[in-house]
C-alpha positions in Angstrom: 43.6 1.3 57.9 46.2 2.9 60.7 44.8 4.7 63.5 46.5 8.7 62.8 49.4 9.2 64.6 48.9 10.5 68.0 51.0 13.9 68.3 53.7 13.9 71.3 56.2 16.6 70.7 53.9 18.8 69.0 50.6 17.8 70.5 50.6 21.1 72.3 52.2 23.5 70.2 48.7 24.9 68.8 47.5 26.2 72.6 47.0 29.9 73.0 49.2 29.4 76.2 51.6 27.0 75.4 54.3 28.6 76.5 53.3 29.4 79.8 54.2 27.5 83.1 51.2 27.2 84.6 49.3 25.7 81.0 52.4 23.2 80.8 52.3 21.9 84.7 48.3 21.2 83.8 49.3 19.2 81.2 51.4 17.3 83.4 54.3 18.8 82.8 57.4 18.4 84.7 56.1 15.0 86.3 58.6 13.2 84.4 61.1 15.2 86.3 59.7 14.8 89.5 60.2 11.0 88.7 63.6 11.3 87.3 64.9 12.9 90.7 63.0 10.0 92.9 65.5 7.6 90.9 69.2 7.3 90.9 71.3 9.1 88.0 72.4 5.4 86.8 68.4 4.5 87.0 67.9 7.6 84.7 70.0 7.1 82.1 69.1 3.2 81.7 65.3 4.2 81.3 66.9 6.4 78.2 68.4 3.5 76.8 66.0 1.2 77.1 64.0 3.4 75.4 66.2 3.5 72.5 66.3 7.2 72.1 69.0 7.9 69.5 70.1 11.7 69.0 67.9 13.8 66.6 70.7 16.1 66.4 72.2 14.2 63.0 74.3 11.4 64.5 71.6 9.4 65.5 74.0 8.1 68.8 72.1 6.6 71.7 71.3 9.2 73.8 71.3 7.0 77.3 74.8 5.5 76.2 75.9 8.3 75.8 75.2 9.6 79.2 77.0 6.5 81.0 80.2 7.8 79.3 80.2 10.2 82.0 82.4 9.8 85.2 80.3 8.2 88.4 82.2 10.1 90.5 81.7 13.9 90.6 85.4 15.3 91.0 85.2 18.3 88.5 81.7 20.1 87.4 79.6 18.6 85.5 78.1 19.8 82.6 75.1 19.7 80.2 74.9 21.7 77.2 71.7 21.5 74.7 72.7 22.5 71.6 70.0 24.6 70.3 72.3 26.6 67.7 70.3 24.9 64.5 71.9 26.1 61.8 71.8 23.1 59.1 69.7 24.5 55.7 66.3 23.9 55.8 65.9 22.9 59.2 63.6 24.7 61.6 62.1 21.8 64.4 63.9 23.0 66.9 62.8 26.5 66.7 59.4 25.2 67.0 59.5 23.2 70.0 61.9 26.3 71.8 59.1 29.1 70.4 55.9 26.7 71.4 56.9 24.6 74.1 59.6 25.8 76.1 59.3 24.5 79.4 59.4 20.9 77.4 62.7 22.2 76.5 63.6 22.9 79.9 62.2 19.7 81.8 64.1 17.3 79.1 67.4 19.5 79.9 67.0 19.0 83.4 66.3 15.3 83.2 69.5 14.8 81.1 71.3 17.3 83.4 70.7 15.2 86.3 71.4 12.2 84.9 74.6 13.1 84.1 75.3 14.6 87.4 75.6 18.3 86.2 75.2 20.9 88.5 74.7 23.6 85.3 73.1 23.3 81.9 73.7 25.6 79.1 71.2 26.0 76.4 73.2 27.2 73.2 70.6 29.1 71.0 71.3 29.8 67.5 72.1 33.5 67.3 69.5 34.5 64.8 66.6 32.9 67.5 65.9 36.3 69.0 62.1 35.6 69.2 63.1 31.8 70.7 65.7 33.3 73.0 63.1 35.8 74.7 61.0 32.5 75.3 63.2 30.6 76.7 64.5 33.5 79.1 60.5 33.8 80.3 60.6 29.7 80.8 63.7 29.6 82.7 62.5 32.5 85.2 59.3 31.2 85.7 60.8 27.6 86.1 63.5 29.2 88.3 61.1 30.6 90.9 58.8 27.4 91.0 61.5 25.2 92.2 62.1 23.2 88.8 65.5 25.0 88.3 68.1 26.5 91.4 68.3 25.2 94.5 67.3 21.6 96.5 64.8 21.0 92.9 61.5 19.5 93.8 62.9 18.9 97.3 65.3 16.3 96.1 69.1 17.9 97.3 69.9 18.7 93.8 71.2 21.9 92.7 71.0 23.0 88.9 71.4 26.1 87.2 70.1 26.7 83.6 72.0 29.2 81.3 70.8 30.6 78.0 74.0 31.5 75.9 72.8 32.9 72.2 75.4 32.9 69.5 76.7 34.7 66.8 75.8 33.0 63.8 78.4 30.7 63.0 77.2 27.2 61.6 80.5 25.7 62.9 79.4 26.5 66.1 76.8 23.4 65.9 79.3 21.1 65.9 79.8 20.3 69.7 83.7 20.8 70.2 83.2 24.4 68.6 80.5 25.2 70.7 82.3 24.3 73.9 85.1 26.7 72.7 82.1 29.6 71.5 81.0 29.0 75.3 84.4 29.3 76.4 84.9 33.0 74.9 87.1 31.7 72.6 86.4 31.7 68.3 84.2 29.0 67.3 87.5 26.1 66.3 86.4 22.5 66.4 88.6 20.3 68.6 90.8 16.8 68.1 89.1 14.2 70.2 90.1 12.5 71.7 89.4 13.6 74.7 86.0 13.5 74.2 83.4 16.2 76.4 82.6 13.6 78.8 86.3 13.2 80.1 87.4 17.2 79.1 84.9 19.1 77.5 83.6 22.8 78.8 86.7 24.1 80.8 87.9 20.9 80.7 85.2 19.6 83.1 82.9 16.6 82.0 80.3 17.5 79.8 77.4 16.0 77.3 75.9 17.6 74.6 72.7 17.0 73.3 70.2 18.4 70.6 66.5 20.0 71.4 64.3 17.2 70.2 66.5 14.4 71.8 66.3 16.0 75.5 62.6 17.0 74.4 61.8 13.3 74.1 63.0 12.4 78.0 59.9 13.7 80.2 57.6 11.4 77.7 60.2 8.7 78.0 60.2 9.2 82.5 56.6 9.7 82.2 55.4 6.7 79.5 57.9 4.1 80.0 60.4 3.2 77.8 58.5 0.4 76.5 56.0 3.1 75.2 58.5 4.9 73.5 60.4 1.4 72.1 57.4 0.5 70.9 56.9 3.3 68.1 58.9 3.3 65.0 61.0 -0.5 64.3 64.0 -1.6 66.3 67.3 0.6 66.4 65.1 3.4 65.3 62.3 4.6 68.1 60.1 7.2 68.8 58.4 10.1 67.2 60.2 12.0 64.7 59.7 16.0 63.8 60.2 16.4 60.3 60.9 19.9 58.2 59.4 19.4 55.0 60.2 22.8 52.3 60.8 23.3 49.0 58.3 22.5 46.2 55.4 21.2 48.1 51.9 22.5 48.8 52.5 22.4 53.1 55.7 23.1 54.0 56.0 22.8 57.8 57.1 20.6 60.9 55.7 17.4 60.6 55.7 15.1 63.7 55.7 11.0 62.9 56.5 7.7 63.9 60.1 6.9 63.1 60.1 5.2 59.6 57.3 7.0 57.6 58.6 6.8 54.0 59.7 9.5 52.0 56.5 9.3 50.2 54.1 9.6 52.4 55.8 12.6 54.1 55.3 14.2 50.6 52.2 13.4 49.5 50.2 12.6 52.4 51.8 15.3 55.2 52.8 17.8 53.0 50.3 17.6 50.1 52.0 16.4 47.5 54.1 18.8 44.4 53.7 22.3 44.9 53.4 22.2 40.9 50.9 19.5 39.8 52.7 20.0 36.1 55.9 19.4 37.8 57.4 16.0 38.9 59.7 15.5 41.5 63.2 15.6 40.5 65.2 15.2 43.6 64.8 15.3 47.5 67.5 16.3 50.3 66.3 13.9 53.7 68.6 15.0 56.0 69.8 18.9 55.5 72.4 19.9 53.3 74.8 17.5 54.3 73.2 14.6 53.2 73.7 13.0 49.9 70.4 13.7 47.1 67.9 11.3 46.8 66.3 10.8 43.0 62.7 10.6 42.4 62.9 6.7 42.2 64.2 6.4 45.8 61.2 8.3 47.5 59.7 4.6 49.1 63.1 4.9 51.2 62.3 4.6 55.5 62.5 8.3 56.8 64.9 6.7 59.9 68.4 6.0 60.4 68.8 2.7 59.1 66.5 3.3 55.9 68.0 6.5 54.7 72.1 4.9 55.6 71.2 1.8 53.2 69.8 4.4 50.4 73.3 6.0 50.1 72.4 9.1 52.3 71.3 9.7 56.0 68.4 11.7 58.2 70.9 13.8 59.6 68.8 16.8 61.2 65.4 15.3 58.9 65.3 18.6 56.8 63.6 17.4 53.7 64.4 19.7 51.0 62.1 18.9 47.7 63.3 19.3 44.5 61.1 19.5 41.3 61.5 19.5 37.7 62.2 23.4 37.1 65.6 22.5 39.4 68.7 22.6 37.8 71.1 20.1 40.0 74.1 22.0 39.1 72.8 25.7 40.7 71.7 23.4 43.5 75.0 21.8 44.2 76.3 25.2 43.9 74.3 26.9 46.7 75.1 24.2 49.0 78.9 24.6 48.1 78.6 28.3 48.4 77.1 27.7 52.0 80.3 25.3 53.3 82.7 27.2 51.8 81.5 30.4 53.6 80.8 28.5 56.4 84.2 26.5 57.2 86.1 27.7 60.0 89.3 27.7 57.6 91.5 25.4 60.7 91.8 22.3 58.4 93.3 22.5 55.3 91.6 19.8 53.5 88.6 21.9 54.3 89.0 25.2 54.0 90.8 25.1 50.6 88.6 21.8 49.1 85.8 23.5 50.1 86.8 27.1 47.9 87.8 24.2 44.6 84.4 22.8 45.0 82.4 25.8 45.0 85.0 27.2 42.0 84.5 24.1 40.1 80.4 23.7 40.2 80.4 27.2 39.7 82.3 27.2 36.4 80.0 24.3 34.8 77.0 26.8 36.0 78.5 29.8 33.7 79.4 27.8 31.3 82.8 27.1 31.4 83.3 23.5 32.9 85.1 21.1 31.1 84.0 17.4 30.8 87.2 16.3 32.8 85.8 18.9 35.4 83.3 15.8 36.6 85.9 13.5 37.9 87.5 16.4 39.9 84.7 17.1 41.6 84.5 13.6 42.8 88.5 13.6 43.5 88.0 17.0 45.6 85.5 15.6 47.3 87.4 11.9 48.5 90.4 13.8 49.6 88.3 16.4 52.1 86.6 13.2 54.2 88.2 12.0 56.9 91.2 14.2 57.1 89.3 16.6 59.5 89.2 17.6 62.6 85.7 17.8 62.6 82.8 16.5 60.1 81.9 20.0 58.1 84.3 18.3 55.6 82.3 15.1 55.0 79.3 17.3 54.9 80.1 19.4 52.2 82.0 16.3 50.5 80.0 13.5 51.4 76.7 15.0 48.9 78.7 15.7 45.9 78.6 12.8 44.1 75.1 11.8 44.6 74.5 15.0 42.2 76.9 14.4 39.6 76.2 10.5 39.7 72.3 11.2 39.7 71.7 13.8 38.0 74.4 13.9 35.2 72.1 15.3 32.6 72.4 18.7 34.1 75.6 18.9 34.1 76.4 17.7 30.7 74.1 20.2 29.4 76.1 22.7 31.3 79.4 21.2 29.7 78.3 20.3 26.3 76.1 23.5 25.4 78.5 26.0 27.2 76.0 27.3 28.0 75.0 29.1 31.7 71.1 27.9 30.9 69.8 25.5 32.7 68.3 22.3 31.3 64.9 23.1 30.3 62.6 20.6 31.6 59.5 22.0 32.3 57.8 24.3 30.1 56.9 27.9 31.5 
């Protein structure tokens, strides 16, 4: 049998003080920064990627690569933004580590800041994160007048500022082109790239955006070794892994993993198994709304990149949404169709009006009225949105819709066939 897990991001989340500086520097915090600026940016960034840390944010893109896209030379400002603006359904990590741990938040964000050369770093916060947003304020002043943020940092020459920017509530705003242009003043519009943000990105100045947990993982990376944090999960997929488990199980919570537990043991041996012991499972969502539905027969599928890609969906932002019998797949596709239609920006055409057919269309076969034709139009809807936007709400709310129809046909039939606006009873009261 295994040895448990050994908690990193989360191992100090439970302290009455956890939030404080002075319980964070006795846990050895901010040492890995105090290495980081003893080595060269370049030196930085190549501990990253040998490492292997890919971005928790959804993409899964290597985080260290990703830094080296930015110019050696420092000619214009260089920026560092750490998108904390978490806004995908069902997930809720980030607001954990920012609430619990915040100067963990704030040593990773300086790490990748100098790394990249920046001499600012905004931290984005999700509007609704008032409690998170106070936190991080307290962090960043205390930090601030210990010598970790502002002026000549830990005696090293560098100079970084740390700005906490809190939103308005706009899911667009996670994507990273709209939150330069939210940060800008401007309304929340995703931009063509190219350019990327590391040749013109916030005021047209270099810039790299990263999510919480990635830039949470770089003090243990500075502080471990690389080879450490390479050697947890399986290759091209590294590290620990915070996982937000809800819906119909007995523990719902943030669960903290290697990389590559499978579905079925986050279920029923993290998060205690069917909230309903009369109930199956029906379906699970892996990777927040955008990702495509798993069925009940897929739950031995690797909770990492690579695993969740070859099933047909991906980990996205790992919000694991479980689904059980009492669930009718139609009112679910709805919601989430509801969500991305309220929730596009209305710039791209394919987008803003496929987005309005989709939610019309579900929501017809949930009163009642679909016809059977109705099924293939969904799908058609959904292959004309991919691709032909700007940015990737239109795969999200496209990309999921025909893993419900394909899957879980039954519901919708029953929908079409009965007119009826019950749904199919599967489990009895």
């Amino acid at each position: 049998m295994s040895a448990p897990f050994e908690k990193v991001l989360l191992a100090r989340i439970h302290k009455p003080d956890s939030v404080t500086l002075a319980s964070y520097v006795d846990d050895g915090g901010y040492q890995g920064l105090a290495k980081a600026v003893k080595m060269t940016p370049d030196e930085v960034s190549e501990t990253v990627k040998a490492a292997g840390l890919r971005g928790r944010g959804g993409a899964g893109f290597p985080a260290g690569v990703k830094w080296t896209f930015m110019p050696k030379e420092v000619k214009k400002p260089h920026y560092l933004i750490n998108n904390a603006d978490e806004s995908e359904p069902g997930t809720f990590k980030d607001r954990l580590l920012m609430e619990k741990d915040p100067h963990m938040v704030l040593e990773g964000t300086l790490i990748a800041a100098y790394a990249i050369r920046a001499s600012k770093a905004f931290i984005y916060i999700r509007g609704e994160y008032v409690h998170a947003a106070r936190v991080l304020e307290k962090a960043i002043g205390e930090a601030h007048s210990k010598g970790y943020i502002g002026r000549d940092i830990l005696g090293s020459g560098w100079a970084c500022e740390v700005v906490l920017h809190r939103g308005a509530g706009a899911y667009i705003c996670g994507e990273e082109t709209a939150l330069m242009t939210s940060l800008e003043g401007g309304k929340g519009f995703p931009r063509l790239k190219p350019p990327f943000p590391a040749q013109a990105g916030l005021w047209g100045c270099p810039t790299t955006i990263n999510n919480v947990e990635t830039l949470s993982c770089t003090p243990f990376i500075l502080n471990r070794g690389p080879e450490w944090f390479a050697g947890i999960g399986r290759e091209r997929n590294t590290g620990p892994k915070l996982y937000c488990m809800s819906g119909h199980v007995k523990k719902p919570g943030t669960y903290e993993t290697a990389m590559g537990i499978t579905l079925r043991e986050l279920i029923y041996d993290h998060a205690g198994g069917m909230l309903h012991d009369d109930r199956p499972l029906k379906g699970v969502v892996p990777g927040g709304a955008s990702s495509a539905v798993l069925s009940a027969d897929e739950v031995d599928v690797r909770m990492d990149f690579d695993g969740v890609a070859a099933a047909g969906s991906m980990l996205g932002s790992a919000a694991v949404m479980v689904m059980d019998a009492s669930v009718c797949m139609v009112k679910a596709l709805f919601i989430n169709c509801r969500f991305f239609a309220h929730e596009s920006c209305g710039q791209c055409t394919p987008c803003r009006v496929g987005c309005d057919w989709l939610e019309k269309i579900v929501g017809r076969i949930e009163e009642g009225q679909g016809r059977m034709e109705d099924l293939d139009l969904l799908k058609d809807v959904a292959s004309r949105i991919g691709g032909q936007t700007i940015c990737p709400l239109g795969e999200a709310v496209a990309g999921p819709v025909p893993s419900y129809v394909d899957k879980f046909r039954d519901d919708f039939l029953h929908h079409i066939e009965n007119k009826t606006a019950t749904c199919h009873p599967q489990v009895t009261a």
